[in-house]
BALOVEX-55068 format. One record per residue: x, y negated, z of N, C-alpha, C in turn; residue in three letters. Coordinates in steps of 0.1 Angstrom, whole numbers, plus 5000, padded with zeros to 4 digits. Atoms other than C-alpha are relative to their C-alpha. Last residue first. Layout:
N
XYZXYZXYZALA ...
% end
This chain:
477
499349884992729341208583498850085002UNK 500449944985727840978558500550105003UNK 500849884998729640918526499750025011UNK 499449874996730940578520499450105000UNK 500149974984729340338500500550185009UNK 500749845000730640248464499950035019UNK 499249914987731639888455498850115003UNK 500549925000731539668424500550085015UNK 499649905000732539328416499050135004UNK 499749935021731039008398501450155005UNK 500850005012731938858435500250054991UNK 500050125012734838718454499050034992UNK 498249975005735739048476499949894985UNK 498650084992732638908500501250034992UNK 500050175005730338978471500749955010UNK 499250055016731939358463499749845002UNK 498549984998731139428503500549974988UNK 499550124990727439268502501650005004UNK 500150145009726939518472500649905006UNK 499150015007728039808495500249884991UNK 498450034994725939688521501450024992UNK 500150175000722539688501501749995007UNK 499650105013723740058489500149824999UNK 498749985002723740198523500649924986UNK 499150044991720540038530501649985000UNK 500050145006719240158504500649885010UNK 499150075015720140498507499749834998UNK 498350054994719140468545500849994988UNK 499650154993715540378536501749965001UNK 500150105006715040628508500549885008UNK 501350045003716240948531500149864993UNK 500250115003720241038537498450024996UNK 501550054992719941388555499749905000UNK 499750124994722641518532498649965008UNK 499649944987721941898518500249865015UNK 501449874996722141828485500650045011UNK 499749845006724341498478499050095004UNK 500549934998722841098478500650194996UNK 500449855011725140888464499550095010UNK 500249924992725240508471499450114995UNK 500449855010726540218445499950105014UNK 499349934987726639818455499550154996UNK 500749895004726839568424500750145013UNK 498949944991727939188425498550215002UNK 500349934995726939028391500850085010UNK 499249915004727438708370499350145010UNK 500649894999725938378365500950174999UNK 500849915012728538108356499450155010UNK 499349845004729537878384499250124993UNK 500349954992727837528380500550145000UNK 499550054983729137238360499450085012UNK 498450064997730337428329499749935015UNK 500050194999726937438314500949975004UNK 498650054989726737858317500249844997UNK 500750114993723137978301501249925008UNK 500750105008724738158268499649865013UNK 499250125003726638338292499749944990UNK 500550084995724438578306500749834996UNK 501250025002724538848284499549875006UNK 500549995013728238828289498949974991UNK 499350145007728038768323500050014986UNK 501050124995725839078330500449884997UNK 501450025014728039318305499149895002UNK 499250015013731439348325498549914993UNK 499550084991729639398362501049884988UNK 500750065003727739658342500249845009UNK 500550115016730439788328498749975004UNK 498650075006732239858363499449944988UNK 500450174994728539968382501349914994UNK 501250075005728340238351499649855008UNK 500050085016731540348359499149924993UNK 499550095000730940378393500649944988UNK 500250154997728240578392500549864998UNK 500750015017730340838367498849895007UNK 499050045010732240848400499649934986UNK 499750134998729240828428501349964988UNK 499450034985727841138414500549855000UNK 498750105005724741148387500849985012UNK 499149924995721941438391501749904992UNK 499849894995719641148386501450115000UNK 499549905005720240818384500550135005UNK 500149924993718440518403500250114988UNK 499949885014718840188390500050135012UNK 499949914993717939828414500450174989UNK 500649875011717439498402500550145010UNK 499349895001718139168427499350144994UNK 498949945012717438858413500750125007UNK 499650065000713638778429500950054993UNK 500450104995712439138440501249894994UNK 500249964987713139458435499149945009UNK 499850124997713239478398499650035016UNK 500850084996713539858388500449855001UNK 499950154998715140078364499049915007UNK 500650074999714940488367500249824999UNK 499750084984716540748357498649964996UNK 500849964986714641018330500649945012UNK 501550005001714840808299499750055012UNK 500849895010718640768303498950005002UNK 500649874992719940438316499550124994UNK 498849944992721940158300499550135011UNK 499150015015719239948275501250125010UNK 500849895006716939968308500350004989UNK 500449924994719239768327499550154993UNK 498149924996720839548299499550125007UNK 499949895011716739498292501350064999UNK 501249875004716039368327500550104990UNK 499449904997719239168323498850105005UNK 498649915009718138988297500450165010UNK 499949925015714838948311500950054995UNK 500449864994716238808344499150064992UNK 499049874997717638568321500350095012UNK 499149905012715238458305500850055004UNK 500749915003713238388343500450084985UNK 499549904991715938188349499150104999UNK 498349935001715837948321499950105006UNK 500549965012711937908325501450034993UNK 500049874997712537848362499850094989UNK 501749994999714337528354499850145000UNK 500049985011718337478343498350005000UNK 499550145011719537278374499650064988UNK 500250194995717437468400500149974995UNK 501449965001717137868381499649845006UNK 500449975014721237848373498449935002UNK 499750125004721937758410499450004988UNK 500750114994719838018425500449864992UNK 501550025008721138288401499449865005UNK 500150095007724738238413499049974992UNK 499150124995725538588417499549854994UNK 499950065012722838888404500549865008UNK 500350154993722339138429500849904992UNK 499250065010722939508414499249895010UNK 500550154993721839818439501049904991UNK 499350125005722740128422499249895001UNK 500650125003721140458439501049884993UNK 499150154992722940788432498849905000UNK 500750085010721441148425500449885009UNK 499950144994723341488436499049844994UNK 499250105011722241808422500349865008UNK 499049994995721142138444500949864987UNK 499149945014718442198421501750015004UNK 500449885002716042188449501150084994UNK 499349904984717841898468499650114994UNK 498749975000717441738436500550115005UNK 499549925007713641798433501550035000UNK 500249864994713041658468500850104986UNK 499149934991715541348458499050165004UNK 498749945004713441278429500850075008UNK 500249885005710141278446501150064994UNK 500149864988711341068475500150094991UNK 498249954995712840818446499550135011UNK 499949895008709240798432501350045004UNK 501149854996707340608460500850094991UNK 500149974982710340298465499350154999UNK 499150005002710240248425500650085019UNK 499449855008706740228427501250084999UNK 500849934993706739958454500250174993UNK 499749964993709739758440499250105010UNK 500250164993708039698405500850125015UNK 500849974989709239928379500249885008UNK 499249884992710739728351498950045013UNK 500649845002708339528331500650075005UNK 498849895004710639248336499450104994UNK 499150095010708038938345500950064989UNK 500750095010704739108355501449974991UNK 499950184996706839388374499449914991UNK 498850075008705639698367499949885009UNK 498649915000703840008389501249934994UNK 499949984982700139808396501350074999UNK 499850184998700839668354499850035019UNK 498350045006701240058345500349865006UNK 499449944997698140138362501550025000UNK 500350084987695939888351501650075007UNK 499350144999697539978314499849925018UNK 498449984997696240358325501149855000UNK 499649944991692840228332501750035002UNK 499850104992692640028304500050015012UNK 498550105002693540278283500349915007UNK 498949924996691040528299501449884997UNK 499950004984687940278295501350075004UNK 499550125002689040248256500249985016UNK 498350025001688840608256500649855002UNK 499149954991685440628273502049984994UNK 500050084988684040368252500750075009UNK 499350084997685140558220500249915015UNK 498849935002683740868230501049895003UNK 499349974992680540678236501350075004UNK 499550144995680640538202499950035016UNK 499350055004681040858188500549905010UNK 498849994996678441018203501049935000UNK 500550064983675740828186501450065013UNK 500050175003677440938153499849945015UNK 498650035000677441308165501049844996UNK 499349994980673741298179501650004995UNK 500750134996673041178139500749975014UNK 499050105007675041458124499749875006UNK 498449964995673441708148500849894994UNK 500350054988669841558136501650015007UNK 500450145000670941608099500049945014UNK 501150135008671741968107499849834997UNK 500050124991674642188113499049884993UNK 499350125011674242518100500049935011UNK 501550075010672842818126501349894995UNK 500750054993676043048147498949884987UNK 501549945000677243328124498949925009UNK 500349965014680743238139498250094997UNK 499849915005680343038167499850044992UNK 501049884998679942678168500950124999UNK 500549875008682042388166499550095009UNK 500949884992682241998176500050144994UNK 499949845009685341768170498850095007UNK 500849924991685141358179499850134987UNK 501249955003687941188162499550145006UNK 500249874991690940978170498750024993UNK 500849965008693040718160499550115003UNK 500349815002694740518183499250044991UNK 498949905011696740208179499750125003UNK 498950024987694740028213501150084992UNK 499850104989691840128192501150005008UNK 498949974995691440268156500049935013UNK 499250115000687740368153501350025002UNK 499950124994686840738150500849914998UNK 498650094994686041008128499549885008UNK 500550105003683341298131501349855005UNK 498950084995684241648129499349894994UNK 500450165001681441918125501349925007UNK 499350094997683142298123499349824994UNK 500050165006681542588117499949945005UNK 500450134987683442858135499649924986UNK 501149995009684243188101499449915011UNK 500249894995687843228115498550054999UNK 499549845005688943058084499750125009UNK 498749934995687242748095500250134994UNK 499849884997683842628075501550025006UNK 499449865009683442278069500050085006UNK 499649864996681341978081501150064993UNK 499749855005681641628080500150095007UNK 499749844990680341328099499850074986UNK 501649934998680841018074500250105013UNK 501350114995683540718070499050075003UNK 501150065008686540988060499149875009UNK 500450104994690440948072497949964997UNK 500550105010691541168056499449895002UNK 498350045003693641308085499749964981UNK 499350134993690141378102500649964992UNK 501350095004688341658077501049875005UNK 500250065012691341848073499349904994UNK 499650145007692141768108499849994985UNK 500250114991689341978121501149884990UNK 501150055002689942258101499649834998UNK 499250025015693442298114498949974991UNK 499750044998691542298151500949934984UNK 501050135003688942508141500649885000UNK 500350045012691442778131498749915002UNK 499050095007693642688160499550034987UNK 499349885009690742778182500849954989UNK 500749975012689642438204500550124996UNK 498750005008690642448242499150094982UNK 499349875003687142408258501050014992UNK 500949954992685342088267500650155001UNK 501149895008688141908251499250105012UNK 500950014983690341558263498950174989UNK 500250114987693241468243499050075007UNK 500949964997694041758215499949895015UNK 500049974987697241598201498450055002UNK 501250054996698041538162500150055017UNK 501549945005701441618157499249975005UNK 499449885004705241458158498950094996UNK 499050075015704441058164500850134993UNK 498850014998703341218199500849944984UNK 499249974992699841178187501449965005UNK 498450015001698740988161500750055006UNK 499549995015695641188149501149935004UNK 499650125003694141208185501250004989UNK 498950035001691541468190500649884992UNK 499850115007688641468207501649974999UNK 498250064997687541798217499949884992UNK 500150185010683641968215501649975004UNK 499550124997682642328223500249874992UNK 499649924990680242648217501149895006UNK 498649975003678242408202500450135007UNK 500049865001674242428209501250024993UNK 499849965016673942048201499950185000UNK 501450065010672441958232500350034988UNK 501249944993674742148259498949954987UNK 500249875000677742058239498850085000UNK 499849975008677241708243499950164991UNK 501350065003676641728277499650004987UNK 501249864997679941938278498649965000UNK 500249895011681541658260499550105002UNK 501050035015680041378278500150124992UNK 501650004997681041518315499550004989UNK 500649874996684541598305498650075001UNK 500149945013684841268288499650095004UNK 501050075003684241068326499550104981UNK 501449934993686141288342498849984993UNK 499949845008689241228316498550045003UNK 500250035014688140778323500250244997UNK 498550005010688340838363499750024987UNK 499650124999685040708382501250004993UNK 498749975002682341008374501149864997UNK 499849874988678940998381501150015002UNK 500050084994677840718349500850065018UNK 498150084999679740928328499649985010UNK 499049965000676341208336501749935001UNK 500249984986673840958332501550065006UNK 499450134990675740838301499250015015UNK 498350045001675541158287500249915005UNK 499749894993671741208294501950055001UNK 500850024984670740898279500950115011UNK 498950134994672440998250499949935012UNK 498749955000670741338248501049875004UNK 499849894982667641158259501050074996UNK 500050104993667840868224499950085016UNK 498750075001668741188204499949885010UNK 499349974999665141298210501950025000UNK 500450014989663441048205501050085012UNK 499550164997665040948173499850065013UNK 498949984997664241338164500949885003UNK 499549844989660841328175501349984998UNK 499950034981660640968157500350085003UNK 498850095000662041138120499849925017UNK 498949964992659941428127501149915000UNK 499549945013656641268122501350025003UNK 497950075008655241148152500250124991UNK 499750025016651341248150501149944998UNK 500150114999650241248187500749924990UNK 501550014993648841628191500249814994UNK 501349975012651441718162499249955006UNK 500150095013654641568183499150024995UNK 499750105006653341648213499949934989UNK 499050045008653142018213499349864996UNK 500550085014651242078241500749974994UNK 499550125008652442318271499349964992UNK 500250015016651642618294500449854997UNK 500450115003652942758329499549994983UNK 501450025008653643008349499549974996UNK 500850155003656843108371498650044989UNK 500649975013658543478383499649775002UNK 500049865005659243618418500049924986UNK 500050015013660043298441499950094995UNK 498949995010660043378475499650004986UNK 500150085005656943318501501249954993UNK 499550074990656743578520500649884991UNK 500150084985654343718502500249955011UNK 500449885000655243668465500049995017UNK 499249924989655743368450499850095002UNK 501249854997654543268411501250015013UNK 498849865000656442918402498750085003UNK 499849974991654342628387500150145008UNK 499249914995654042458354499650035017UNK 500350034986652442188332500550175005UNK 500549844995654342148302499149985013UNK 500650024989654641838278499450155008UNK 501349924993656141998246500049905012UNK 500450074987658541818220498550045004UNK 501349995000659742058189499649945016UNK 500250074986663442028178498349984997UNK 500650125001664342208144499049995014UNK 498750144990666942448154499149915000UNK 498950045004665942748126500349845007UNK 498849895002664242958148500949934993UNK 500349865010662042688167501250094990UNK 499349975018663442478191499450104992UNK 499949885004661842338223500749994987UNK 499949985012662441988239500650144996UNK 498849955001660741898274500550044984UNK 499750015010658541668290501250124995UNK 498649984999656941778323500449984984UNK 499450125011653641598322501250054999UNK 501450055013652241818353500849904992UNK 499850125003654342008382499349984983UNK 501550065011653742258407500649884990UNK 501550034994657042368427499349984988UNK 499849964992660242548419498849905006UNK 501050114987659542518386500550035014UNK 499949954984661942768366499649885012UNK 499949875002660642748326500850055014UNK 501649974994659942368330499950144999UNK 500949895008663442308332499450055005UNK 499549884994664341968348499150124991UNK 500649974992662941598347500650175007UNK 500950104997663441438315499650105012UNK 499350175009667241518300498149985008UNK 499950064993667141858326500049834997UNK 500649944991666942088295500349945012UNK 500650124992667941898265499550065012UNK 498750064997669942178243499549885011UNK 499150055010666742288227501449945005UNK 499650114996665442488251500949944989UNK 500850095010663742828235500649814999UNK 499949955014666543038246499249924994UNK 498950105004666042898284500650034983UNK 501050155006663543118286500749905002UNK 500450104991665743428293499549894994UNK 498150085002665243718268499649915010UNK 498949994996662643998279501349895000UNK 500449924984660343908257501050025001UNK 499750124986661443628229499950115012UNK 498649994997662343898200500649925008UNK 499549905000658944088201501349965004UNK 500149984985656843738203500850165005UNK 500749964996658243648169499450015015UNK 499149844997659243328170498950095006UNK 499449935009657643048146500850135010UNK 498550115005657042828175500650044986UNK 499750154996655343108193500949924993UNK 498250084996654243388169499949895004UNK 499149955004651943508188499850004986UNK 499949875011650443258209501350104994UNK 501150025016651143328233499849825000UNK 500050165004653943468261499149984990UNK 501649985007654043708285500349874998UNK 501049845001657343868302498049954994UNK 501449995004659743598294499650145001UNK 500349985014662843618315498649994995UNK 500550105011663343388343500150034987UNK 498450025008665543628365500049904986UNK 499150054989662043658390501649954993UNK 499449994989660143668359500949965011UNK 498849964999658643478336500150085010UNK 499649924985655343408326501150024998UNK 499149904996654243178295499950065012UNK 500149974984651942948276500950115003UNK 498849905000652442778241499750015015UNK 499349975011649742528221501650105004UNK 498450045004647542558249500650024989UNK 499850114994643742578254500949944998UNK 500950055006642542848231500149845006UNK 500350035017645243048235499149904991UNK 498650105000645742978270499849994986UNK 500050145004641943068265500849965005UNK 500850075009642143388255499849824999UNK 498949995009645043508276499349894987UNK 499150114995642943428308500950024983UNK 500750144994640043648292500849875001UNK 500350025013642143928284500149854996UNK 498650065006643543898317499750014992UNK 499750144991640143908334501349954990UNK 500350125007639444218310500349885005UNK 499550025012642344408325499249904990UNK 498750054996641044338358500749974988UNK 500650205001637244418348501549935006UNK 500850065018638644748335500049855006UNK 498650005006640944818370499549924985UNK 499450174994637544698390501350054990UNK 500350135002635644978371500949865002UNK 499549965014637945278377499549864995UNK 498850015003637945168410500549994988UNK 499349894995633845138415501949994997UNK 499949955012632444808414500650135005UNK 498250004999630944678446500050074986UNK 499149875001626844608445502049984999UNK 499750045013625044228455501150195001UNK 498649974998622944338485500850044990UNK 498849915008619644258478501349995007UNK 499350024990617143988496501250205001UNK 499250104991616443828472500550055014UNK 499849934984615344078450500849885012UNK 500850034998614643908415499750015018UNK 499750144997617943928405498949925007UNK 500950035007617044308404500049845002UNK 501250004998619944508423498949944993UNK 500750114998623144608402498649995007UNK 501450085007623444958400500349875006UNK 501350054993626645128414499149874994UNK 500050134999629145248389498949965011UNK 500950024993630345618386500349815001UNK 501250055010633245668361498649955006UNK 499650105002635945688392499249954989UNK 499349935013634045938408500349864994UNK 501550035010633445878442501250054989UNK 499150125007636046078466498549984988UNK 499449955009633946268494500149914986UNK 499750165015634046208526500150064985UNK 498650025003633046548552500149914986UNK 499749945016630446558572501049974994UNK 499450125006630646598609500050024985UNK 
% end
């Protein structure tokens, strides 16, 4: 038996004579096929270069591992390898389709916007599709591009129209997803974000609490030296987007807003320290902003006014008997926590019916106004005042006992006629009030239905003792 023995890896086998037809085309030797491998990829490099205005590989973690030309874009090719390809993305990366730098299938026309080192937006068409490996997992991608704007002569003022008109697009896809007015900012200002290459965005509200500006809705809680920044530009109220520098070295773009619904407010973007200027184009996308900013705030007001008018009475503005019904549970749980008592005060208003026939419902509706405001002129900010229905009102005060109740059902048994005696004519008995008081303690197993209950009966005990009096309901056993 003879024994194999290893070719030499310089050894080549001859070609046969093209003339030989009936030849047997030769194998390369090892050393060979590694050369004609390395040239192949020469070859393929040559004419991305010669084909494409930017081609790439990634790996399995989507970093660049081969890119040309070199320098792409203006960057070297030394300080792209290795980084993830999402670095070149200008802030738009899903605005037409998805990033062409992790394909997960084949795809042709993919629009997308690159940046070169100093920010300025560069529009590629890619064609793309991922690299698997034998079992058919993702390892890597592999695609090339055309730079657009030069092949099809926009000058950078379209590119950067064009672009700004898909960031905005791309924000109102985004609201469009989201049905509560905060959700709805959340989405723009990290969209926002995403396209400018901020580190965040806030929109704060210059009148705040009538004590300091307020931070309303932010993608990230601003730094209080961007934030002091911020209003310098605001709280002059300028007409432009401005920059400045912060003291922590964040530069800071603020751009003011309308007044609406008596608000004043302005969209805040900043960067990290050492992060690029803020360009023309950024000033633009922060104008365009704007007026989505505003739309969402205006949507929020009118949200919360919905909100206030489903919880008021049209006529009183006092809670309406539904609201007024859902928040007393919450009170009594806290009480019971605090170990505090909290009264209801049922008021029913005497002699309304007559008043509201012989005077018109345009009399009687003033003076279920008045005593609306007697109500909520006589409570502290954290009871409560409702309307119930028709002329009976309703009060609900917290850690208050039936004593210091009953003072408040005595002057207001005093105060309702008074207020009401402008409407008196002499031939019908003057308007006045019969007022029933029930006190919840900690530990009682009274619930909303039976306080009200207990309270409707007390009332109906001060209007059998003649009326325009007061009465306090027993204490459950």
């Amino acid at each position: 038996m003879k024994s194999a023995v290893a070719p030499d890896p310089n050894d080549r086998i001859s070609l046969p004579d093209a003339s030989d037809a009936n030849a047997v085309p030769a194998v390369a030797a090892p050393g060979a096929l590694i050369g004609s491998l390395l040239d192949s990829r020469q070859r393929w490099r040559d004419l991305l270069t010669l084909g494409a205005d930017f081609a790439f590989e990634t790996d399995a973690w989507g970093r660049f591992v081969l890119i040309v030309p070199d320098p792409a874009l203006g960057w070297p090719i030394k300080t792209l390898m290795g980084q993830p390809a999402e670095l070149l993305l200008a802030g738009t990366d899903g605005v037409a389709g998805g990033n062409p730098f992790r394909p997960t299938a084949e795809i042709h026309g993919r629009r997308a916007w690159l940046k070169r080192p100093d920010g300025t937006p560069v529009c590629f068409y890619f064609a793309a599709a991922p690299l698997l490996d034998g079992e058919g997992h993702i390892i890597g991608a592999r695609g090339a591009g055309h730079d657009m704007s030069e092949q099809e002569g926009w000058d950078a003022t379209v590119a950067t129209a064009l672009r700004r008109g898909e960031v905005v697009d791309e924000i109102l896809l985004r609201v469009r997803k989201e049905v509560l007015a905060p959700r709805m900012m959340q989405a723009a200002l990290h969209a926002l974000v995403a396209a400018v290459g901020a580190e965040g965005a806030a929109v704060i509200d210059l009148v705040g609490d009538g004590v300091a500006p307020l931070v309303r809705h932010a993608s990230h809680e601003p730094p209080t030296a961007v934030l002091r920044a911020s209003l310098s530009i605001l709280e002059q109220a300028p007409t432009e987007v401005t920059t400045v520098m912060g003291q922590d070295g964040r530069s800071v773009l603020a751009c003011p807003g309308e007044v609406r619904f008596g608000e004043h407010d302005g969209l805040v973007l900043w960067r990290m320290p050492g992060g690029r200027a803020w360009d023309a184009d950024d000033h633009a996308l922060a104008r365009s902003a704007i007026g989505l900013v505003r739309m969402i705030l205006d949507h929020e007001a009118m949200q919360r006014e919905m909100a206030r008018q489903a919880r008021s009475d049209p006529l009183t503005e006092l809670l309406n008997r539904r609201a007024f019904l859902e928040e007393i549970p919450r009170r009594i749980e806290r009480l019971e926590h605090d170990e505090l008592p909290g009264t209801l005060i049922f008021l029913d208003l005497d002699n309304f019916k007559a008043l509201n026939d012989e005077q018109g419902h345009d009399i009687g509706d003033e003076a279920l106004c008045l005593v609306a405001n007697l109500l909520r002129d006589s409570v502290r900010a954290a009871d409560l005042a409702a309307r119930l229905g028709g002329d009976e009102f309703a009060l609900w005060l917290d850690g208050t006992d039936e004593l210091a109740a009953a003072e408040r059902a005595d002057a207001l048994c005093q105060d309702v006629p008074r207020v009401l005696a402008q409407f008196t004519d002499g031939r019908s008995p003057p308007p006045t009030a019969s007022v029933g008081v029930a006190t919840r303690w900690p530990g009682d197993s009274d619930d909303i239905d039976l306080l009200l209950q207990r309270a409707d009966q007390a009332m109906y005990t001060a209007k059998r003792s003649g009326r325009n009096h007061w009465s306090v309901a027993a204490r459950q056993p």
